[in-house]
LUMZAZA-928805 format. One record per residue: x, y, z of N, C-alpha, C in turn. Coordinates in steps of 0.2 Angstrom, whole numbers. Example, Ala and Ser with C-alpha at 12.3 -4.5 7.8 and 13.67 -1.06 7.14 Angstrom:
residues 2
<n.X: 66	n.Y: -28	n.Z: 39	ca.X: 62	ca.Y: -22	ca.Z: 39	c.X: 66	c.Y: -16	c.Z: 39>
<n.X: 64	n.Y: -11	n.Z: 35	ca.X: 68	ca.Y: -5	ca.Z: 36	c.X: 64	c.Y: 0	c.Z: 39>
***
This chain:
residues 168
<n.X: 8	n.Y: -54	n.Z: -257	ca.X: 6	ca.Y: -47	ca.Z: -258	c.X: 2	c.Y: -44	c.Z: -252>
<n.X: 2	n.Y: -39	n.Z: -251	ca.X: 0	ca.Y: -34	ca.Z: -246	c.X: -10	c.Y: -35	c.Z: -245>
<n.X: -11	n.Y: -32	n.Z: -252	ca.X: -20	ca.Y: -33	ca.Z: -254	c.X: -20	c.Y: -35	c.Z: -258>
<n.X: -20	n.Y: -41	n.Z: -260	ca.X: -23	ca.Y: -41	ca.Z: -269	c.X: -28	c.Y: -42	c.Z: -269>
<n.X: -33	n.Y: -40	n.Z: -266	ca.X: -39	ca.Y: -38	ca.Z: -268	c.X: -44	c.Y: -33	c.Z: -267>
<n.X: -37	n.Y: -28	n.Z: -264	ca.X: -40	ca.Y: -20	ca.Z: -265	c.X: -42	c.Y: -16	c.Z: -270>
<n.X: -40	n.Y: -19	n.Z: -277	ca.X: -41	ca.Y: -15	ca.Z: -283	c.X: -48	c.Y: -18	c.Z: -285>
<n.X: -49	n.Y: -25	n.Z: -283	ca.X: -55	ca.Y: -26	ca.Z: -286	c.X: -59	c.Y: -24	c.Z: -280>
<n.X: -59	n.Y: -23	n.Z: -275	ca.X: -65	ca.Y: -20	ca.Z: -271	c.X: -67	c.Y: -14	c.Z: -273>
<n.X: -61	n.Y: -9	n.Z: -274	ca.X: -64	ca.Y: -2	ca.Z: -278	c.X: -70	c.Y: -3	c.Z: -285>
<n.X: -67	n.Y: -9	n.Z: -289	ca.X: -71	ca.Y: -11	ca.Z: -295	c.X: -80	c.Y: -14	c.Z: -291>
<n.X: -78	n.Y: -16	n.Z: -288	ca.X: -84	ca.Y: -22	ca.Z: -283	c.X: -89	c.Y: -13	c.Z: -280>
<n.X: -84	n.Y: -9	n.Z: -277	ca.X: -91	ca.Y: -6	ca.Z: -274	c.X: -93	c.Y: 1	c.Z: -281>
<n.X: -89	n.Y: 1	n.Z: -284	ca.X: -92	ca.Y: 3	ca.Z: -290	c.X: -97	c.Y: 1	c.Z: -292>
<n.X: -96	n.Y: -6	n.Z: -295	ca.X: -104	ca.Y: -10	ca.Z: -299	c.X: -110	c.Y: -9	c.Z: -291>
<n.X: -110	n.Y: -6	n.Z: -285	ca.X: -114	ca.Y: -6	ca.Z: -280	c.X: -117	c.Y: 1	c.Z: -280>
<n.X: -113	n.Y: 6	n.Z: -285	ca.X: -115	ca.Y: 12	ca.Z: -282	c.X: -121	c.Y: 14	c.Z: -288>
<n.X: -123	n.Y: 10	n.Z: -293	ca.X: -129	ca.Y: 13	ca.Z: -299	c.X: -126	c.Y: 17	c.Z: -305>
<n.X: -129	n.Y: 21	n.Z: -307	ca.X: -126	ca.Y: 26	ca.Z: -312	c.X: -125	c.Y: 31	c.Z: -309>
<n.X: -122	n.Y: 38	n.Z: -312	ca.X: -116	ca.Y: 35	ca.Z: -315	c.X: -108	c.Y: 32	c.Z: -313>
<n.X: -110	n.Y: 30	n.Z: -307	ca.X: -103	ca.Y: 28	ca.Z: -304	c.X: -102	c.Y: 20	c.Z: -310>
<n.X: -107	n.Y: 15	n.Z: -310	ca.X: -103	ca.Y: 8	ca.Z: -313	c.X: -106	c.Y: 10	c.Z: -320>
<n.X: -105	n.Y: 14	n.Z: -323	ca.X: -105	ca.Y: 15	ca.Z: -332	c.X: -95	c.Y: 15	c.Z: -334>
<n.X: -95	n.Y: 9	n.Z: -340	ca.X: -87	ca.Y: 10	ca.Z: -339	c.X: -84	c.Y: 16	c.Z: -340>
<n.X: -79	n.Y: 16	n.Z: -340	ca.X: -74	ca.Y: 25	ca.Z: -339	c.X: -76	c.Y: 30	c.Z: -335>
<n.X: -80	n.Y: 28	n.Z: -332	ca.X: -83	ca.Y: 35	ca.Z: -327	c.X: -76	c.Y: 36	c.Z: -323>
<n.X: -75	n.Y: 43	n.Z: -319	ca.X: -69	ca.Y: 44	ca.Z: -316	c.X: -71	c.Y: 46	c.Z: -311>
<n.X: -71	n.Y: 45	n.Z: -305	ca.X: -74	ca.Y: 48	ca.Z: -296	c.X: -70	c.Y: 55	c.Z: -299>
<n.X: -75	n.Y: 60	n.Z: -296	ca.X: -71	ca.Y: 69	ca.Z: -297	c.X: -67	c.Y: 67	c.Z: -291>
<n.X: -60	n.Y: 72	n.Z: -290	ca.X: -57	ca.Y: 72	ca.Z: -284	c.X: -62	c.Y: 72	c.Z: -278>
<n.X: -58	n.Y: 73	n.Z: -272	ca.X: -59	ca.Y: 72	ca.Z: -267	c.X: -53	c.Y: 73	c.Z: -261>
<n.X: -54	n.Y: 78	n.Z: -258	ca.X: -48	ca.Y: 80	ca.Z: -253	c.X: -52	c.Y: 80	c.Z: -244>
<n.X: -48	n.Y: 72	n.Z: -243	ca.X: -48	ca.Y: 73	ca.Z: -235	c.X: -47	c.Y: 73	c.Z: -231>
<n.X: -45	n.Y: 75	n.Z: -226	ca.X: -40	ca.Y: 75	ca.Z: -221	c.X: -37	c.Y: 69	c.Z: -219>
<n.X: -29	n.Y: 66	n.Z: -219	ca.X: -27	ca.Y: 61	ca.Z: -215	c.X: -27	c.Y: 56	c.Z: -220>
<n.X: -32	n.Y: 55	n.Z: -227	ca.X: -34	ca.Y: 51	ca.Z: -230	c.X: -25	c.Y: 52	c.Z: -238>
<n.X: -22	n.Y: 47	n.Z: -235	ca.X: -15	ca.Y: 48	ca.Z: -239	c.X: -15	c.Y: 49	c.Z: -247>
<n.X: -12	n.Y: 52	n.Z: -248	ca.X: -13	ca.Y: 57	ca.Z: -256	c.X: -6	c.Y: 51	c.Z: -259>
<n.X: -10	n.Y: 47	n.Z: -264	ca.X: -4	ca.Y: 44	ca.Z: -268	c.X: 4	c.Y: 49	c.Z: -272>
<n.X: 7	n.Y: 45	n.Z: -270	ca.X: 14	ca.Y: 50	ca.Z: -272	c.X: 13	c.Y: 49	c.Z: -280>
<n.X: 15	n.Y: 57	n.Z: -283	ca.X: 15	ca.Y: 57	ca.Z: -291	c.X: 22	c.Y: 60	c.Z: -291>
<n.X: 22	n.Y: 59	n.Z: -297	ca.X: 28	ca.Y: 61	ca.Z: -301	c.X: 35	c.Y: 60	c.Z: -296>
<n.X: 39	n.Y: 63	n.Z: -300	ca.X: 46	ca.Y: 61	ca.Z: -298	c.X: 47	c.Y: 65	c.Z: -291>
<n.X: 46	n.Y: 69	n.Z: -291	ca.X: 47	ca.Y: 75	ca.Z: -285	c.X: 45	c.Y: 72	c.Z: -280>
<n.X: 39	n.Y: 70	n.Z: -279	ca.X: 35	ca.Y: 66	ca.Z: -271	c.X: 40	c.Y: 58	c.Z: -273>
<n.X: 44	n.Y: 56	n.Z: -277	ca.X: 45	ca.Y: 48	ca.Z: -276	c.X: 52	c.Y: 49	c.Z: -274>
<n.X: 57	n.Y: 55	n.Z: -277	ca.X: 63	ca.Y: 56	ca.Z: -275	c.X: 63	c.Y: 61	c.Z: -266>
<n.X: 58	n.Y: 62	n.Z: -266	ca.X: 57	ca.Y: 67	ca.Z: -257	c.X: 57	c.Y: 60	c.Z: -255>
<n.X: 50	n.Y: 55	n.Z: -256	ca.X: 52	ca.Y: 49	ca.Z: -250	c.X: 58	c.Y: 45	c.Z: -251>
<n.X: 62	n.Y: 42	n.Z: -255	ca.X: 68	ca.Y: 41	ca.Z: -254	c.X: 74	c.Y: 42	c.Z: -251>
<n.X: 74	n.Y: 51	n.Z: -253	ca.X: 77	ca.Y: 53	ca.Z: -246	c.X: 76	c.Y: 52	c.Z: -239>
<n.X: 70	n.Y: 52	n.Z: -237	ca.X: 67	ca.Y: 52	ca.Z: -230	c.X: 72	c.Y: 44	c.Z: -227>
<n.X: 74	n.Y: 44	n.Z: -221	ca.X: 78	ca.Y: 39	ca.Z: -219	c.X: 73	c.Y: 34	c.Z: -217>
<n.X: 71	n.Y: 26	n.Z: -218	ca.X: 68	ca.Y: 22	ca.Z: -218	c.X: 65	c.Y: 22	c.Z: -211>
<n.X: 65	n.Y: 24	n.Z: -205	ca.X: 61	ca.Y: 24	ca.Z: -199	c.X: 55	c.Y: 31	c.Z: -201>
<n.X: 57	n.Y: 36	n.Z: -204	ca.X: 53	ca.Y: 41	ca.Z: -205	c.X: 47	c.Y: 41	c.Z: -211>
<n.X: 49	n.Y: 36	n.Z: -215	ca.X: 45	ca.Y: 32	ca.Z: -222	c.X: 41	c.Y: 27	c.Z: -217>
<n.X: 43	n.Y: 24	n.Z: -211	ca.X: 38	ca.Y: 18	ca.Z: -209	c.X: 33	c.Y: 23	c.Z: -206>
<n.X: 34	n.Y: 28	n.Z: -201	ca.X: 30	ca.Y: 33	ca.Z: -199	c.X: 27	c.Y: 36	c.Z: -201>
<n.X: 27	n.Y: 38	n.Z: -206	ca.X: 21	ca.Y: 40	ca.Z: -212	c.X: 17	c.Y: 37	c.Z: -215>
<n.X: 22	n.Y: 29	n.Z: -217	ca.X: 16	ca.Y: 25	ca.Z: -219	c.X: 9	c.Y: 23	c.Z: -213>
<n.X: 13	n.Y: 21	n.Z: -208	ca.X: 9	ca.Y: 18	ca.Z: -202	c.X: 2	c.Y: 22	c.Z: -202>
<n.X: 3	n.Y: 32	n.Z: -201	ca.X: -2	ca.Y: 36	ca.Z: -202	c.X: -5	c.Y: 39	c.Z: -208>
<n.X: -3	n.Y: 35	n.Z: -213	ca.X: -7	ca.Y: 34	ca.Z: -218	c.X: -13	c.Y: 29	c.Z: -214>
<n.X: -10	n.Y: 23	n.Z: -216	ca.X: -13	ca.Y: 18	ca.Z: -215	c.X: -20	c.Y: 18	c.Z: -209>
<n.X: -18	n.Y: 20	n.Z: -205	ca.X: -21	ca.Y: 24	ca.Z: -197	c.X: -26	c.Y: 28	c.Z: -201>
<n.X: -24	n.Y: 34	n.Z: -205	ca.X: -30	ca.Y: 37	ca.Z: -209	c.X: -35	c.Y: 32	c.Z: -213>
<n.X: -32	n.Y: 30	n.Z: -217	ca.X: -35	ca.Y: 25	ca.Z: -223	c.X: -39	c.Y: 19	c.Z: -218>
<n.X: -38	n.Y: 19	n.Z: -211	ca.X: -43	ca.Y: 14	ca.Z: -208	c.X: -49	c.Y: 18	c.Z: -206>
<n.X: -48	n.Y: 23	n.Z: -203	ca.X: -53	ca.Y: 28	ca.Z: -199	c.X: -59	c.Y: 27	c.Z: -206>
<n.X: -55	n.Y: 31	n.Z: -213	ca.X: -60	ca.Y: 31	ca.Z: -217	c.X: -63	c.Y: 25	c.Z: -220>
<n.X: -61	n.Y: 19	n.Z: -220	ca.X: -64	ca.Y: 14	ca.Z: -222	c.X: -71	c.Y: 13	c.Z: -217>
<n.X: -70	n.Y: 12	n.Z: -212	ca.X: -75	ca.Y: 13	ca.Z: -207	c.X: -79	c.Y: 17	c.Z: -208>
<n.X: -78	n.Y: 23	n.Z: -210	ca.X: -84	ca.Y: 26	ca.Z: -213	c.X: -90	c.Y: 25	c.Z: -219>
<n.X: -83	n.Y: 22	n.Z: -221	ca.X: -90	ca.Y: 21	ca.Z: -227	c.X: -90	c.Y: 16	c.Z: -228>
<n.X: -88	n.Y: 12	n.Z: -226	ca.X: -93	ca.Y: 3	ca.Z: -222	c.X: -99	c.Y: 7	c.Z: -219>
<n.X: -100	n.Y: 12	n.Z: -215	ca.X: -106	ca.Y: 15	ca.Z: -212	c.X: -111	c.Y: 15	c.Z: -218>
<n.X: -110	n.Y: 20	n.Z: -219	ca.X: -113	ca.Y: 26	ca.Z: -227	c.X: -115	c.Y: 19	c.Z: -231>
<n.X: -110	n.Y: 14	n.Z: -232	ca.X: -112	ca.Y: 8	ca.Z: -238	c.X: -119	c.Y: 4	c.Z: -234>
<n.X: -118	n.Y: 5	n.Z: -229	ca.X: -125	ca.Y: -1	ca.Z: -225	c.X: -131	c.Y: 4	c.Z: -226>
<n.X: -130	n.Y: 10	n.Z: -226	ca.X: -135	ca.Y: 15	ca.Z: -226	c.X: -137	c.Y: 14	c.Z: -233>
<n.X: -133	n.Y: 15	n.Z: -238	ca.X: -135	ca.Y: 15	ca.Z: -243	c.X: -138	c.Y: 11	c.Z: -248>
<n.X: -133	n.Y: 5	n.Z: -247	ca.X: -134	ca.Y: -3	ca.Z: -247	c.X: -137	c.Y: -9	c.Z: -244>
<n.X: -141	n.Y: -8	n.Z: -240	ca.X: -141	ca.Y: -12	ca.Z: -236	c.X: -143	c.Y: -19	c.Z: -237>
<n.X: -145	n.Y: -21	n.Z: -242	ca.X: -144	ca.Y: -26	ca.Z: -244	c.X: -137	c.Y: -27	c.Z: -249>
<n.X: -132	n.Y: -25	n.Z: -247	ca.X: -126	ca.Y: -29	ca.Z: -251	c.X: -119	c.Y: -29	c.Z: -245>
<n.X: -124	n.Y: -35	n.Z: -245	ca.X: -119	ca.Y: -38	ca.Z: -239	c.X: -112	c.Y: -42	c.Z: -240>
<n.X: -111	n.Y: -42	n.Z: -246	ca.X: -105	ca.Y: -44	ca.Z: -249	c.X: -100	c.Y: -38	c.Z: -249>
<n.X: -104	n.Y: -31	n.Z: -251	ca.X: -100	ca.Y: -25	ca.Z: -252	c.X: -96	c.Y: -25	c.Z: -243>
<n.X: -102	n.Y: -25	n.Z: -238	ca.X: -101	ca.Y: -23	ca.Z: -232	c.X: -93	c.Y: -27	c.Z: -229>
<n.X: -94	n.Y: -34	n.Z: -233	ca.X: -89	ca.Y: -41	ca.Z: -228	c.X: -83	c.Y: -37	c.Z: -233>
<n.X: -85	n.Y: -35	n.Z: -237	ca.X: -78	ca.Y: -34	ca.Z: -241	c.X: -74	c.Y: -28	c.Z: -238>
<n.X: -78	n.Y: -22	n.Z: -238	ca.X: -76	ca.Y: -17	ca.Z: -233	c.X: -71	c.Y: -15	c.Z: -227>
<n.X: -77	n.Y: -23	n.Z: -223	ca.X: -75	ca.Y: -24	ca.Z: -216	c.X: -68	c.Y: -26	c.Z: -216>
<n.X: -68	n.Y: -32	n.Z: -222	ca.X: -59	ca.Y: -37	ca.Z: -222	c.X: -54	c.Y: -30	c.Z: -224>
<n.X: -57	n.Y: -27	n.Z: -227	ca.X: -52	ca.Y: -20	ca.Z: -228	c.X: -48	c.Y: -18	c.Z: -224>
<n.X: -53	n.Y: -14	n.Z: -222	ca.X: -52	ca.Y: -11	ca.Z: -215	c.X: -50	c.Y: -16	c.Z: -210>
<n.X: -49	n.Y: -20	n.Z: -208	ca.X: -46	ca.Y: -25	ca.Z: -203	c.X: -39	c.Y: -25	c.Z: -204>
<n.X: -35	n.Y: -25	n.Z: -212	ca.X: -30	ca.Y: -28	ca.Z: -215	c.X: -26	c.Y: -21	c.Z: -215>
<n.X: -30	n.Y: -18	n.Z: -214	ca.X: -26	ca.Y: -9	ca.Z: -214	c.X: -26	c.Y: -8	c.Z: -208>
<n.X: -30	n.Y: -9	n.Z: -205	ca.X: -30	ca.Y: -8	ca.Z: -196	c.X: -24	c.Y: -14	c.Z: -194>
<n.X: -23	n.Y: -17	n.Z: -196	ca.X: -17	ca.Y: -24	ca.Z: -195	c.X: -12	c.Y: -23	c.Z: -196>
<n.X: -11	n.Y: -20	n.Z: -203	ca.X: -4	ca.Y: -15	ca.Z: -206	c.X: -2	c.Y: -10	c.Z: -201>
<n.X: -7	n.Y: -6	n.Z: -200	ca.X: -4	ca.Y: 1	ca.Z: -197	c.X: -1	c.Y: -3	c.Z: -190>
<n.X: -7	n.Y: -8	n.Z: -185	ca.X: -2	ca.Y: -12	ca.Z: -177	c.X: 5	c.Y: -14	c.Z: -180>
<n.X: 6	n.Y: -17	n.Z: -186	ca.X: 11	ca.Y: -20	ca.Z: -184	c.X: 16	c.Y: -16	c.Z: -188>
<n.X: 16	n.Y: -10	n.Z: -191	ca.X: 19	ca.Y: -4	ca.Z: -192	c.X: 22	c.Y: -2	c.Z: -186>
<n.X: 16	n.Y: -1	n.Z: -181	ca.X: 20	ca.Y: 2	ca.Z: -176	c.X: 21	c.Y: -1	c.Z: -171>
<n.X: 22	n.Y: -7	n.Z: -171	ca.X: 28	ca.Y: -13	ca.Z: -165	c.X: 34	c.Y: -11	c.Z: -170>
<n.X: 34	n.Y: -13	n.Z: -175	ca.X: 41	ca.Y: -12	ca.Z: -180	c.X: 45	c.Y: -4	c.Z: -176>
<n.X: 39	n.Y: 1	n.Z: -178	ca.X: 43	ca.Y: 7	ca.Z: -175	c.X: 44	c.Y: 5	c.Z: -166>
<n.X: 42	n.Y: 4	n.Z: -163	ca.X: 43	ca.Y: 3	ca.Z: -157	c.X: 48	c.Y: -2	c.Z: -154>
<n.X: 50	n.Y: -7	n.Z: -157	ca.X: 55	ca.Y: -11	ca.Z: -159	c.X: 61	c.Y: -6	c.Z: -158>
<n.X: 61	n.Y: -2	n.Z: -165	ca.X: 67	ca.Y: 4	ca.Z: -164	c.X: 67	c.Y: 7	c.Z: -164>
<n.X: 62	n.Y: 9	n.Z: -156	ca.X: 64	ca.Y: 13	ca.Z: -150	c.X: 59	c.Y: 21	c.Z: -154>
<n.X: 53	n.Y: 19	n.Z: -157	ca.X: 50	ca.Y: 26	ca.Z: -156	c.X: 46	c.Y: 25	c.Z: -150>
<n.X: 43	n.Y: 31	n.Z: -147	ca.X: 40	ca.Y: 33	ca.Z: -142	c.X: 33	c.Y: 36	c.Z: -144>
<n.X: 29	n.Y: 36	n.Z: -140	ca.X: 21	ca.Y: 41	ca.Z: -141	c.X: 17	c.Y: 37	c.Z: -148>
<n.X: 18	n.Y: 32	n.Z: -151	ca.X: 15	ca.Y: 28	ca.Z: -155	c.X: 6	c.Y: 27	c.Z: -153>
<n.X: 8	n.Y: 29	n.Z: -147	ca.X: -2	ca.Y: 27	ca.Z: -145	c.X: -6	c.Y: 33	c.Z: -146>
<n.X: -13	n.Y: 31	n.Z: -147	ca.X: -19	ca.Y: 36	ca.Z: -147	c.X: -21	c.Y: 36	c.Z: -155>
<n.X: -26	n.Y: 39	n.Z: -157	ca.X: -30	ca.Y: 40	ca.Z: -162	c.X: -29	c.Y: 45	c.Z: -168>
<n.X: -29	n.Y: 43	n.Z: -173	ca.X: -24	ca.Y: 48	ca.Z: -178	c.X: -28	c.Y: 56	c.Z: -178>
<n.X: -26	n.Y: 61	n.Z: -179	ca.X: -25	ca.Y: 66	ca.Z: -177	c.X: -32	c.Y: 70	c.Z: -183>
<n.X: -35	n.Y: 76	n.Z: -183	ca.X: -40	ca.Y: 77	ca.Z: -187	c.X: -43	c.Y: 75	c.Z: -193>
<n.X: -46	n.Y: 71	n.Z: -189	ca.X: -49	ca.Y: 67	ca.Z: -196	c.X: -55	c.Y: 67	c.Z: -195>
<n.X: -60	n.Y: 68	n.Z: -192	ca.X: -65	ca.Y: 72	ca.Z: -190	c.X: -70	c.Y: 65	c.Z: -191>
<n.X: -75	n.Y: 66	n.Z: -191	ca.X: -81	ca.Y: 61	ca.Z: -188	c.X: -84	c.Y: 57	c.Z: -195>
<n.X: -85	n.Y: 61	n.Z: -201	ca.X: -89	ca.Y: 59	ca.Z: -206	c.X: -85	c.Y: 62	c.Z: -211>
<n.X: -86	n.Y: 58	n.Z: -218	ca.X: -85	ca.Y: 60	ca.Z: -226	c.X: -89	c.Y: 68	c.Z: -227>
<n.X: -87	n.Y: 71	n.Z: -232	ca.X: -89	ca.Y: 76	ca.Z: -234	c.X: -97	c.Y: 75	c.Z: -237>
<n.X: -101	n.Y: 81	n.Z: -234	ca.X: -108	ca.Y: 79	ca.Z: -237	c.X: -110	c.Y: 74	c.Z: -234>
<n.X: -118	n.Y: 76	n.Z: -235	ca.X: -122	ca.Y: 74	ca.Z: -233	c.X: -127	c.Y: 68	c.Z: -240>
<n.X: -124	n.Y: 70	n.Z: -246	ca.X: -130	ca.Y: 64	ca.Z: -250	c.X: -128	c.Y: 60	c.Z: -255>
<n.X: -133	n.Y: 57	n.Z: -256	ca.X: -129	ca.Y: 50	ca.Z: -258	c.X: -125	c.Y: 49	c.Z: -262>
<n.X: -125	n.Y: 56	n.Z: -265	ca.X: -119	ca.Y: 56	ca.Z: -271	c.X: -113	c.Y: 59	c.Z: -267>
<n.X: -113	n.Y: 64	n.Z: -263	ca.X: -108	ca.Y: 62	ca.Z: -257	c.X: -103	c.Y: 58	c.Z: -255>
<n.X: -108	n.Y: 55	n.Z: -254	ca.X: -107	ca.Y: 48	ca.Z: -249	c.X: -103	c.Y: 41	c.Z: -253>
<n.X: -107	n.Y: 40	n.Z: -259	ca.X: -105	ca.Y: 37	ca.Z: -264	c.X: -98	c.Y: 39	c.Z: -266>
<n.X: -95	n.Y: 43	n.Z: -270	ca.X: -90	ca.Y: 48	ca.Z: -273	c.X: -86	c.Y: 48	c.Z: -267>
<n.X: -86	n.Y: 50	n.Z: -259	ca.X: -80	ca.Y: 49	ca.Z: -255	c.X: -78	c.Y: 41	c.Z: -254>
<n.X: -83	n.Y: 38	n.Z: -255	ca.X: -82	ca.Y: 29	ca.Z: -254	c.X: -79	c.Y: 28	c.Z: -260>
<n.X: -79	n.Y: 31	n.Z: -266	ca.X: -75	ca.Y: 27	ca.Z: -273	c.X: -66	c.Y: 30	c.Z: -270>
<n.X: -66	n.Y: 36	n.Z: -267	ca.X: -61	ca.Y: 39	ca.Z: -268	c.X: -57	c.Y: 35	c.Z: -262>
<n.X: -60	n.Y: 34	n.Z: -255	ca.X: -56	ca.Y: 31	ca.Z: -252	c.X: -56	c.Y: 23	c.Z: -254>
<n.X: -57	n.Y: 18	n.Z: -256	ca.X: -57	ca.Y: 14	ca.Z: -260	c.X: -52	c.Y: 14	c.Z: -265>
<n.X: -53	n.Y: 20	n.Z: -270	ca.X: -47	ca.Y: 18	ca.Z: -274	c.X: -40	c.Y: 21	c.Z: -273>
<n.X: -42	n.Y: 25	n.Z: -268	ca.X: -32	ca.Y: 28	ca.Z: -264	c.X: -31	c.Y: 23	c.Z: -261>
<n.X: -34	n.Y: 20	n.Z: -256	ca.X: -32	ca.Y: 14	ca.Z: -253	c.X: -29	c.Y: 10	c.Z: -256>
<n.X: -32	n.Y: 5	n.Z: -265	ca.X: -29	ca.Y: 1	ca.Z: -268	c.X: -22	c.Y: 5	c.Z: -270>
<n.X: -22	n.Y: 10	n.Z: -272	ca.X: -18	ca.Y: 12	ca.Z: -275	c.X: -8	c.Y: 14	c.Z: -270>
<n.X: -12	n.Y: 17	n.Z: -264	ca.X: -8	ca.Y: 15	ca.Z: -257	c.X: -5	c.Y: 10	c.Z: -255>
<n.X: -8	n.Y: 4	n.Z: -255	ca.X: -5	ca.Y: -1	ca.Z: -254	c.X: -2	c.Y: -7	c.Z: -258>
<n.X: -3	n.Y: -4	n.Z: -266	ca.X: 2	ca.Y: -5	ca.Z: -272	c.X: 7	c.Y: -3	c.Z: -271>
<n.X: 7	n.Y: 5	n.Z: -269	ca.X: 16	ca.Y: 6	ca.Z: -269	c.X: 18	c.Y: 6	c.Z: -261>
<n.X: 15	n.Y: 5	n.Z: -258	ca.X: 18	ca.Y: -1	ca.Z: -251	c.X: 21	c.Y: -6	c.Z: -252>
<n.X: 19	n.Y: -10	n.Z: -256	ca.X: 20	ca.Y: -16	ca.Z: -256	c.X: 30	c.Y: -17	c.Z: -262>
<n.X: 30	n.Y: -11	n.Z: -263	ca.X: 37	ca.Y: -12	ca.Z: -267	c.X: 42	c.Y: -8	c.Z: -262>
<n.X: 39	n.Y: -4	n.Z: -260	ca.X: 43	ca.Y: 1	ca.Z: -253	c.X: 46	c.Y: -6	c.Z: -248>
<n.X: 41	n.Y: -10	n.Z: -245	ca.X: 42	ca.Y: -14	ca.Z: -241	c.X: 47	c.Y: -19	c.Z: -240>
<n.X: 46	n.Y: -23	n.Z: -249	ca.X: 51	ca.Y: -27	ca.Z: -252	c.X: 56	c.Y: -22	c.Z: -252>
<n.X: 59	n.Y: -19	n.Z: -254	ca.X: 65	ca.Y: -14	ca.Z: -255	c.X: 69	c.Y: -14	c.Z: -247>
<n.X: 64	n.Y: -14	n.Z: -241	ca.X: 67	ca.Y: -13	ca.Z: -234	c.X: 69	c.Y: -23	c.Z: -233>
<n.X: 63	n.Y: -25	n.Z: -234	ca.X: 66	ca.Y: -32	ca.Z: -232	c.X: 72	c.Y: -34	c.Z: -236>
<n.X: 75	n.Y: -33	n.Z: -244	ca.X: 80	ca.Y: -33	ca.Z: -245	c.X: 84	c.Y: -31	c.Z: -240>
<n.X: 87	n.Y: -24	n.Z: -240	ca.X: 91	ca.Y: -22	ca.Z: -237	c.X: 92	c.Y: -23	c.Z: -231>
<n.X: 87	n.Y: -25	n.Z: -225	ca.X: 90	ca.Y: -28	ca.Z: -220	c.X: 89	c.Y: -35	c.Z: -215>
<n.X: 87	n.Y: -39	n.Z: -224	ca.X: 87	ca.Y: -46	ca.Z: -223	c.X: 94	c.Y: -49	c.Z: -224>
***
């Protein structure tokens, strides 16, 4: 598997954020933010990436991916701020973010492999910081990229299978 343990870190910095975030059924309100990759729903977004030709699917993953690191790192910040004594939320974070920053390199050796170009430099408006300034803020952007992320690299991980089939 890609992460098996991205679904419980979402769970893990839940029980970290207090109430109401770890009361069970709570649901983080949305949250839209830039770069940060929006899980594909329904048929429409799963039969658009299908068509897409398999080097244009790696390119979008990679810059997902690329988003989804930038963000992690942010709220590994924001969690030490917040948390500073949960140094287990922090290592957990940190291995996140390393495994999605390792995905997105070796995404894009793969595309460089076959012959893309301009792969280098820092993903494109993502800006410096999560929305808001307080702790409810801060919390609420951390569940959400957290739980896109697990959710991200759930349906990665059957896309991925799907290519090694067809060109093993």
């Amino acid at each position: 598997p890609i992460a098996p343990d991205s679904v419980s870190l979402s769970l893990f910095q839940k029980r970290h954020q207090g109430p109401p975030f770890n009361r069970p059924g709570f649901v983080v309100p949305g949250l839209s933010l830039p770069g940060l990759p929006e899980v594909p729903r329904g048929e429409g977004d799963q039969r658009r990436q299908q068509e897409e030709d398999d080097e244009a699917r790696l390119q979008a993953e990679r810059e997902a991916y690329r988003g989804l690191a930038h963000y992690l790192r942010l709220v590994l910040d924001d969690q030490r701020e917040l948390n500073p004594s949960g140094k287990d939320l922090h290592q957990e974070l940190a291995y996140f973010a390393v495994n999605v920053e390792g995905l997105a390199i070796n995404l894009g050796l793969l595309l460089r492999a076959l012959g893309h170009e301009g792969l280098d430099g820092v993903p494109q408006d993502l800006g410096t910081g999560l929305t808001g300034t307080s702790d409810w803020d801060k919390k609420r952007a951390g569940l959400v990229v957290c739980t896109r992320g697990a959710h991200w690299l759930r349906a990665s991980e059957g896309k991925y299978s799907a290519l090694v089939s067809k060109y093993h």
